[in-house]
N, C-alpha and C positions, 0 to 999 in steps of 0.2 A: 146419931149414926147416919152415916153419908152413905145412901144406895149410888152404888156406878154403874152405867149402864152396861149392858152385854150383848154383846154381837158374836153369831159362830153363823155359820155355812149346812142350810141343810142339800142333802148330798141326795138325787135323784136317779136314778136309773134310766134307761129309754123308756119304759113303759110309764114313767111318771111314778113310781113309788119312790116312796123316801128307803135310804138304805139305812140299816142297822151299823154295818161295814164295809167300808172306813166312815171313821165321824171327824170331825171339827172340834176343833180343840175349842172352849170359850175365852172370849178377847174382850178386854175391858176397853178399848178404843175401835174404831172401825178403821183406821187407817194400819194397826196391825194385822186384823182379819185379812184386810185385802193385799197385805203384802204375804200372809202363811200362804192366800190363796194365789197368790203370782210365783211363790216360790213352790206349789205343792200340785198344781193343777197338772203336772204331765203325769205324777202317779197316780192320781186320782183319775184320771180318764183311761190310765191301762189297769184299773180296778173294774171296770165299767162303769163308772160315774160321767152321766151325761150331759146333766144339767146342773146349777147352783143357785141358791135361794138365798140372799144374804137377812138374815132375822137379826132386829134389833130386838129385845126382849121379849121376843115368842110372835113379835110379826115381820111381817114380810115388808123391807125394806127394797125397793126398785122390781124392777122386772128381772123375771129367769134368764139367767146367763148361762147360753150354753157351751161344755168346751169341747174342742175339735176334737175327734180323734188322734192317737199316736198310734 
């Protein structure tokens, strides 16, 4: 059996905690993840979501991305 790797969006707050809600759906490619997250990122920042952690299977892949205000 073939593990596929997993990528989802952990979802930060201003204060730097991770949120409960909204979550990140899990994404078997990272090239999906980052298009949920180019199509999802303006409701996510009027949720108060500040910042984005992209985790490839439970680690942190690149640097925190933060998204502007709406």
């Amino acid at each position: 059996m073939t593990v596929r790797p997993r990528w989802r969006w952990r979802l930060l707050a201003a204060a730097g905690g991770e949120l409960d809600r909204p979550t990140s759906p899990v994404f078997l490619a990272r090239f999906d993840a980052e298009q949920w997250l180019g199509e999802h990122w303006r409701g996510l920042a009027a949720q108060d979501v500040r910042t984005v952690v992209l985790e490839h299977d439970g680690r942190d892949e690149g640097a925190p991305l933060p998204l502007p205000p709406v």
